[in-house]
C-alpha positions as CSV (number, residue, x, y, z in Angstrom):
1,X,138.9,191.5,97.6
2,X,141.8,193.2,96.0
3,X,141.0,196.9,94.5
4,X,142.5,198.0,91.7
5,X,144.9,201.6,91.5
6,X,143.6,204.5,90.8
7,X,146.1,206.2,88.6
8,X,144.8,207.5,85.5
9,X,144.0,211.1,85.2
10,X,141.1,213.2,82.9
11,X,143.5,213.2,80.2
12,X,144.2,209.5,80.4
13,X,140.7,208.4,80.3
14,X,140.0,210.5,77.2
15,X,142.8,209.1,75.1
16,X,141.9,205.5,76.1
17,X,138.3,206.4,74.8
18,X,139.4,208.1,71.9
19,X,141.6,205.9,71.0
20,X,139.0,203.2,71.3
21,X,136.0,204.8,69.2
22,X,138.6,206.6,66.7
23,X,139.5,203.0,65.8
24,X,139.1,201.1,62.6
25,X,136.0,202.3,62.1
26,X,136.8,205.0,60.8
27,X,138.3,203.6,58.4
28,X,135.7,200.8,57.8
29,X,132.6,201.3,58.6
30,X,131.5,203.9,56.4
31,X,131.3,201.6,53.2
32,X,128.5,199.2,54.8
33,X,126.5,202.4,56.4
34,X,126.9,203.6,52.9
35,X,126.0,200.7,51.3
36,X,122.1,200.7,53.9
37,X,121.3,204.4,52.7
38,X,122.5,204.2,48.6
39,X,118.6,203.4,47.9
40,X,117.7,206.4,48.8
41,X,120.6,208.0,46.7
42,X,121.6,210.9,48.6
43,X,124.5,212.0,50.1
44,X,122.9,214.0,53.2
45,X,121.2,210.2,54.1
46,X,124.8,209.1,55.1
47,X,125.2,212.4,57.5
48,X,121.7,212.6,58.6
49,X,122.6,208.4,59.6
50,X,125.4,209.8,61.4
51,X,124.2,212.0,63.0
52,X,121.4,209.8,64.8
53,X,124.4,207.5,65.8
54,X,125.8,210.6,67.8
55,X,123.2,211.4,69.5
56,X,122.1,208.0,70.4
57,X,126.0,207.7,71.3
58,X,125.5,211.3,73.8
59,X,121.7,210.0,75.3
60,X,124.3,206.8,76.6
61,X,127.3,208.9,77.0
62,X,125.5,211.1,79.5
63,X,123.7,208.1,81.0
64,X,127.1,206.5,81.4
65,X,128.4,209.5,82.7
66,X,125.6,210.1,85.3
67,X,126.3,206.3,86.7
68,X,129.6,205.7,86.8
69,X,130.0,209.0,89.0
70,X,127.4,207.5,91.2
71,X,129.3,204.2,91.1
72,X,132.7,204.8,90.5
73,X,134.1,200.7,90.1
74,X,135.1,198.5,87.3
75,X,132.3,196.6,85.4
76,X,130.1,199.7,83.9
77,X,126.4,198.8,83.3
78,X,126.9,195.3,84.8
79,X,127.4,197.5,88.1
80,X,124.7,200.1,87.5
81,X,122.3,197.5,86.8
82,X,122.4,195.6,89.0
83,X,122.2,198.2,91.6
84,X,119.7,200.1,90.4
85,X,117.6,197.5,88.6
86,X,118.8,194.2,89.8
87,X,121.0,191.3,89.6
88,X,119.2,190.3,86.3
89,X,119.7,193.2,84.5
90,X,123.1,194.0,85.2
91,X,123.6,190.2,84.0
92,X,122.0,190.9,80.9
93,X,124.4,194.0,80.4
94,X,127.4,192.2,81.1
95,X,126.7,189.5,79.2
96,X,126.3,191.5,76.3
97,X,129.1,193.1,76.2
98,X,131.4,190.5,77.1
99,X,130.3,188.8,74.4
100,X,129.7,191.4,72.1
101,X,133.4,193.0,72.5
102,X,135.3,189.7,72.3
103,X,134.0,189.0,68.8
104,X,135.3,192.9,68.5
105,X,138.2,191.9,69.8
106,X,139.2,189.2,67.1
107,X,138.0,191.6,64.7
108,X,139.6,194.4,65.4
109,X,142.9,191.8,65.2
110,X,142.0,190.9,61.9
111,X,141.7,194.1,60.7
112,X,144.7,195.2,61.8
113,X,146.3,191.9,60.0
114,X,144.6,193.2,57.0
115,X,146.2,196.7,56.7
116,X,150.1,195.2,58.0
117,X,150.6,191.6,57.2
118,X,152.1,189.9,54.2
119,X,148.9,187.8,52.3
120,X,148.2,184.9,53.8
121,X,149.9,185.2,57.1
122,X,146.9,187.8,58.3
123,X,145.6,185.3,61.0
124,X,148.9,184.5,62.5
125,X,149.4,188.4,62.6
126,X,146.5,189.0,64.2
127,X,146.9,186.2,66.8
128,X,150.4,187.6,67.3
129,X,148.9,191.2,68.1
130,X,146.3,189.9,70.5
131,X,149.4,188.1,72.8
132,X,151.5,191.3,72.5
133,X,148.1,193.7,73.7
134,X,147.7,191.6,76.2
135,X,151.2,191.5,78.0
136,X,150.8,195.5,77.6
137,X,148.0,195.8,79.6
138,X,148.8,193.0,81.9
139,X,151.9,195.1,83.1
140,X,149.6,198.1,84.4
141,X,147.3,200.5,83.1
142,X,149.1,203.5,82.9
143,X,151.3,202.0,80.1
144,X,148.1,201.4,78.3
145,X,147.2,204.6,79.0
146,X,150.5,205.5,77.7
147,X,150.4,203.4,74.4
148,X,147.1,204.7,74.1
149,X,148.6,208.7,73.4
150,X,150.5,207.4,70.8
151,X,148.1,205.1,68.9
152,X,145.6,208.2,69.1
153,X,148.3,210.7,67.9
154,X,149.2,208.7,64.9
155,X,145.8,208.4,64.0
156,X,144.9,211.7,64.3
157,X,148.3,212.5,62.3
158,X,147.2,209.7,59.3
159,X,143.9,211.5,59.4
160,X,144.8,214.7,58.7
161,X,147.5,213.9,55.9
162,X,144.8,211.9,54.6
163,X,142.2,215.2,54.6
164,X,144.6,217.6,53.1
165,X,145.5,215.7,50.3
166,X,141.9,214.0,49.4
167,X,140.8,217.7,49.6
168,X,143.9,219.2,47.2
169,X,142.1,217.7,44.2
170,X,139.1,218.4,43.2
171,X,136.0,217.9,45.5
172,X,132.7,218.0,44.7
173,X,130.6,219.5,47.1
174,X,127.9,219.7,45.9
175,X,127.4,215.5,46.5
176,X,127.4,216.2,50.1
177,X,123.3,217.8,50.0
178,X,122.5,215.7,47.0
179,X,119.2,215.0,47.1
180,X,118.0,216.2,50.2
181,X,114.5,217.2,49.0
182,X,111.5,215.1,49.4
183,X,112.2,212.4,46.7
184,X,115.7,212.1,48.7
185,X,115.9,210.1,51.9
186,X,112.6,211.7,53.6
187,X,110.2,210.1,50.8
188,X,109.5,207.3,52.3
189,X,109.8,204.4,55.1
190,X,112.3,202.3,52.6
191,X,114.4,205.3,52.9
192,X,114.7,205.7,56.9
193,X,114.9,202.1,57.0
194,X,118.3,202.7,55.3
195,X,119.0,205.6,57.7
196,X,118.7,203.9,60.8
197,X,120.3,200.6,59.5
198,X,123.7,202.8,58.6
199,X,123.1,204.0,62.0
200,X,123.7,201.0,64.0
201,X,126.2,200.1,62.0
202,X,127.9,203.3,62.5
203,X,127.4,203.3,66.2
204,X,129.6,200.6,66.3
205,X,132.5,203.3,66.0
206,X,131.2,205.8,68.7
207,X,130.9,202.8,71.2
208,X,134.1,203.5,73.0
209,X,133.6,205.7,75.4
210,X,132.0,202.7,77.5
211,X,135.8,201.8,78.3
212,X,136.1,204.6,80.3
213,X,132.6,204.0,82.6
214,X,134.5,200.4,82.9
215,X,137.9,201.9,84.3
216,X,136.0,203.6,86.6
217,X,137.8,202.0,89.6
218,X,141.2,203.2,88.1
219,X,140.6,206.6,87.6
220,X,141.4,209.6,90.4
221,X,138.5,211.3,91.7
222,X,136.3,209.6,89.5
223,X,132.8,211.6,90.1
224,X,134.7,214.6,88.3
225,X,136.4,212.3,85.8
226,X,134.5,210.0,84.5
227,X,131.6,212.0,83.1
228,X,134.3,215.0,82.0
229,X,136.2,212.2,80.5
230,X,133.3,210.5,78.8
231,X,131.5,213.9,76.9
232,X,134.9,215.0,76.3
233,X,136.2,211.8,74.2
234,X,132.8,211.8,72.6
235,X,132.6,215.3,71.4
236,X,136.3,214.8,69.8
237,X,135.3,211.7,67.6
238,X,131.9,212.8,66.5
239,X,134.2,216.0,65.0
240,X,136.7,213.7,63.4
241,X,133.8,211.4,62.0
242,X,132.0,214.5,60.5
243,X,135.2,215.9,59.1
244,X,135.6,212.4,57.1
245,X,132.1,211.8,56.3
246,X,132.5,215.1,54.8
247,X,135.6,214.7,52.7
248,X,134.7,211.1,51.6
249,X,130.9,212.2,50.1
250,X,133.0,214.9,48.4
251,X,135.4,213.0,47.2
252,X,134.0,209.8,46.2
253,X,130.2,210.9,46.4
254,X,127.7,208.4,48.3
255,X,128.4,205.6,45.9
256,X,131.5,205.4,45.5
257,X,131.9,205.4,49.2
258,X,129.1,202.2,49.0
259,X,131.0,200.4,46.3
260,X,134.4,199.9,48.2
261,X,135.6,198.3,51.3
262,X,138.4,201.3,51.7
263,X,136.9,204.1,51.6
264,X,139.9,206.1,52.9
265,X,142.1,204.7,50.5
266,X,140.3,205.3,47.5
267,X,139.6,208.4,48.6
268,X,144.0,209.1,48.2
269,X,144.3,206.2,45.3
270,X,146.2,208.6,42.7
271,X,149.0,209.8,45.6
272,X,150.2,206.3,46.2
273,X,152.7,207.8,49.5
274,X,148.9,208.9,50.6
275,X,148.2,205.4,50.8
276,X,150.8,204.1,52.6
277,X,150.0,206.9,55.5
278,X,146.1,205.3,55.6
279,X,147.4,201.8,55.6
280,X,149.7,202.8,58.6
281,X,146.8,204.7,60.2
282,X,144.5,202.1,59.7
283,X,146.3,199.5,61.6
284,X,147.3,201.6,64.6
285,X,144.1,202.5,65.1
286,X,143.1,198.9,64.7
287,X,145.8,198.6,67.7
288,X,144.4,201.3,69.8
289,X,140.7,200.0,69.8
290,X,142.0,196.4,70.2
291,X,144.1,197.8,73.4
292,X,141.2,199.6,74.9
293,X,139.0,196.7,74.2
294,X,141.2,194.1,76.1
295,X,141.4,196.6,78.7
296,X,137.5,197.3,79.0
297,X,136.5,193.4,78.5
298,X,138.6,192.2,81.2
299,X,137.4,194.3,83.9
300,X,133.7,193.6,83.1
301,X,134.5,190.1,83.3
302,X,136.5,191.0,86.9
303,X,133.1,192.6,88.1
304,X,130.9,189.5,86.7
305,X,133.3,187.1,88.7
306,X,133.3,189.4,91.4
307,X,129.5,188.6,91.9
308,X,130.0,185.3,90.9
309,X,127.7,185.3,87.1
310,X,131.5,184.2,86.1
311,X,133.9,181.9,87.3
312,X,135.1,183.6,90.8
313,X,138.8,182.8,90.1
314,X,138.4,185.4,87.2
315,X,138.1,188.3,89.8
316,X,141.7,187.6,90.9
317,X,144.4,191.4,90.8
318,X,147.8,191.1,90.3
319,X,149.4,192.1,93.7
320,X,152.2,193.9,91.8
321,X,151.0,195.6,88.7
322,X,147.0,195.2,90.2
323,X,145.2,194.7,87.4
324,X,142.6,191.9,86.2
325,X,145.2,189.6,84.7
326,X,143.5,186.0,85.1
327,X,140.4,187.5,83.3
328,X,142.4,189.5,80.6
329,X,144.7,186.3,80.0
330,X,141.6,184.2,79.5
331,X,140.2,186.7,77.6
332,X,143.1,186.8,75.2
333,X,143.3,182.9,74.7
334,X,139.6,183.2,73.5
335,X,140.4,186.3,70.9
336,X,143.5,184.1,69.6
337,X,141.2,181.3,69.0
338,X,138.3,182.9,67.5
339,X,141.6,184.8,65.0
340,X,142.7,182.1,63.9
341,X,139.4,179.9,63.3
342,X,136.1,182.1,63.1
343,X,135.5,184.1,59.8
344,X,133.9,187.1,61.7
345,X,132.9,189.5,58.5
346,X,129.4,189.9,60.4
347,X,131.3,190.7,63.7
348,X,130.1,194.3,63.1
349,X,126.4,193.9,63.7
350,X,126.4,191.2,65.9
351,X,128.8,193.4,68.4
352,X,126.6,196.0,67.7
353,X,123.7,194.1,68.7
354,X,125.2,193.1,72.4
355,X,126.3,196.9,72.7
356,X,123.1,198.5,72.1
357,X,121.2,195.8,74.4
358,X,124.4,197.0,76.9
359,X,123.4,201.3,77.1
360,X,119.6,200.1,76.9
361,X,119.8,199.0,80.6
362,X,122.1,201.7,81.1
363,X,120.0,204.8,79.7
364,X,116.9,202.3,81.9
365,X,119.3,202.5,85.3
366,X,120.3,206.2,84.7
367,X,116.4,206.7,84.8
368,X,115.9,205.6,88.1
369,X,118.1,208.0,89.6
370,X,117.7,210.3,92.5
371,X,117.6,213.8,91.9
372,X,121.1,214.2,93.9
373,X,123.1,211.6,91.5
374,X,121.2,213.4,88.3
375,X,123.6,215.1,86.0
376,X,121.8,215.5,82.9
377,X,118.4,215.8,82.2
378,X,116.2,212.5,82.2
379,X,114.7,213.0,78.3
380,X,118.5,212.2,77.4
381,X,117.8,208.6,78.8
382,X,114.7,208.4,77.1
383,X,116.2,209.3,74.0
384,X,119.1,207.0,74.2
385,X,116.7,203.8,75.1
386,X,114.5,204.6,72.2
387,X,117.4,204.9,69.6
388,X,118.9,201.6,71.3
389,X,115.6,199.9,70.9
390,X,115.1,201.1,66.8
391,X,118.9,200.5,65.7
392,X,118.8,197.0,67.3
393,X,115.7,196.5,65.4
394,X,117.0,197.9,61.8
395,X,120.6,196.3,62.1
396,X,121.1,193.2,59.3
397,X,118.8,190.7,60.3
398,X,121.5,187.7,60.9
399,X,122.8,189.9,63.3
400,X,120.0,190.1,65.5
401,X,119.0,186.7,65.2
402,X,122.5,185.9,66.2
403,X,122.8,188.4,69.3
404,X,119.4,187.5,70.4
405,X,120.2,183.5,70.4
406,X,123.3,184.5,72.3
407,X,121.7,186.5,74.8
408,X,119.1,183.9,75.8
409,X,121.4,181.2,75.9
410,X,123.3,183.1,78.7
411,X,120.2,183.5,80.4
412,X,119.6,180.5,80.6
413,X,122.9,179.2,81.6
414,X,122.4,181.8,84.5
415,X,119.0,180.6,85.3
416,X,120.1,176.7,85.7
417,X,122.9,178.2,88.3
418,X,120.7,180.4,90.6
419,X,117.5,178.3,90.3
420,X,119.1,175.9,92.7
421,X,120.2,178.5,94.9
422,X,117.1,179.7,95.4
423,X,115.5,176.1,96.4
């Protein structure tokens, strides 16, 4: 078995996981989380939302962090669980998140189509971006690390134009703590219903930092790194999300933010240059998250084939550039398919379904650990399994009937395989 380099530094492994979770969510996600808490008709519903996706997002983070120093290889919580819980349950993680991120995948493509093709030639764009990703990382991953710095430093550069000038007019912030009393968004069930539902969806952003657990066998001194690497890309997009949540309740207050699927660019719509810098944002960081993603699915797929819950010719490393490339190549023809023949407008919460079902084994396998592999303190996995288990629950409902019917048809493909074996 071939191992993969370990070349990327600290600093590469928190761009690729910025540049993954400050991704098109940001510029997307906040109109459906908006949309779950308007009921309840307050602004602070839509902060106090996310704010339970972040520290659902750290109770992983750390657990992440905790494991893949213990086990630093490629596959994340397939690895962890199946060595701490067994060869079931790291199934069940991979599985989910295999499946899970490729439907990110194509929509991450199509959004980025959205934002920079001509109408009508979106799919073609997106399929077109998907084959260029692809060679990119298939050629080594220090020049997606590279690719990565810039995708995050134009973003970060769109973002902040974008701040300064929705904030040079007049904001109103006062619609940021509307209606935080008792009749707000604490009056009743209906009302955290809302609250956790725009949480999972909203977690959907934050999910990045799972690349970096997945790189783990790429990474130089990796029990330093990885966890560094992981808190570290976190605590820089939970700031960038507050910083928008806060200018876009300002701006547009909670219903306007609810009533459009650009947030962002309504937020600029009377400085048309403003919205030029957005679109241009918006599909470079569409870019960055679909780069990462690539990069993070196809070497979860090289640990599943590895242990052979995949096809075992899907494990093969490029002897030159030594990377996954049979897995990510397959993984790409799938993405181009599903771009240009799968409407995926619920893509959202039904990747948000096989992600949360992903950190629920992990937060479960960080648990078991020995004192001497225990970097954080255990209440953070029993807060990040409990926040998994109630934003799976709230998420849409055809998302969870989808992720679930999913999920137990890969069980049982797994079963039928390993029943014989064990005849």
């Amino acid at each position: 078995m071939t191992s993969l380099a370990r070349r990327l530094t600290t600093t590469d492994a928190v761009v690729i996981g910025l540049s993954s979770m400050i991704g098109a969510g940001v510029f997307a996600a906040f109109g459906p989380a908006a949309q779950a808490v308007l009921p309840a008709g307050t602004g602070a519903a839509l902060l106090v939302a996310l704010g339970l996706a972040a520290v659902v997002a750290y109770g992983n983070a750390t657990s992440s962090a905790q494991l893949a120093a213990q086990y630093p290889t490629s596959g994340g919580t397939y690895v962890y669980g199946r060595e701490r819980l067994g060869p079931w349950w790291g199934y069940v993680a991979g599985w989910g998140f295999v499946v899970g991120k490729t439907a990110s995948c194509a929509a991450m493509a199509l959004t980025f189509a959205a934002y920079a093709a001509p109408p009508g030639l979106e799919r073609p764009v997106a399929a077109l971006a998907v084959v260029a990703l692809a060679a990119v990382n298939y050629r080594g991953v220090t020049r997606t690390a590279r690719l990565a710095r810039w995708i995050v430093a134009v973003v970060l550069l769109a973002l902040a134009v974008w701040t300064a000038v929705a904030l040079a007019g007049e904001p109103a912030w006062s619609r940021v703590a509307d209606g935080t009393g008792a009749a707000g968004f604490l009056g009743g069930p209906a009302g955290w219903y809302g609250v956790l539902q725009a949480a999972g969806l909203l977690f959907f952003a934050f999910a990045g930092y799972a690349r970096i657990a997945t790189l783990g066998e790429e990474v130089r001194d990796p029990q330093r790194t990885v966890p560094r690497a992981i808190v570290g890309a976190l605590g820089g997009a939970v700031v960038v999300y507050g910083v928008v949540a806060l200018t876009l309740l300002a701006v547009l207050g909670l219903a306007g933010v609810a009533g459009t699927t650009a947030p962002l660019a309504e937020a600029v719509a009377g400085t048309p240059w403003a919205g030029v810098v957005v679109r241009v944002g918006a599909a470079t960081a569409s870019l960055g998250a679909l780069l990462a993603l690539v990069a993070g699915v196809g070497r979860t797929t090289l640990a599943m084939a590895r242990e052979g819950d995949l096809p075992r010719w899907l494990s093969a490393v490029h002897p030159r550039f030594r990377v996954p490339h049979r897995a990510e190549a397959a993984l790409a023809v799938v993405v181009v398919a599903l771009v240009l023949t799968v409407d995926l407008r619920g893509a959202i919460g039904f990747s948000s379904f096989g992600v949360l079902v992903y950190y629920a084994v992990a937060n479960l396998a960080a648990w078991t650990q020995t004192p001497e592999h225990r970097r954080f303190p255990r209440a953070l996995q029993a807060v990040g399994l409990a926040g998994c288990v109630a934003l799976c629950a709230t998420l849409p409902v055809a998302a969870v009937l989808a992720g679930a019917g999913v999920l137990a048809v890969g069980l049982l493909v797994r079963w039928a395989r390993v029943r014989p074996r064990a005849a």
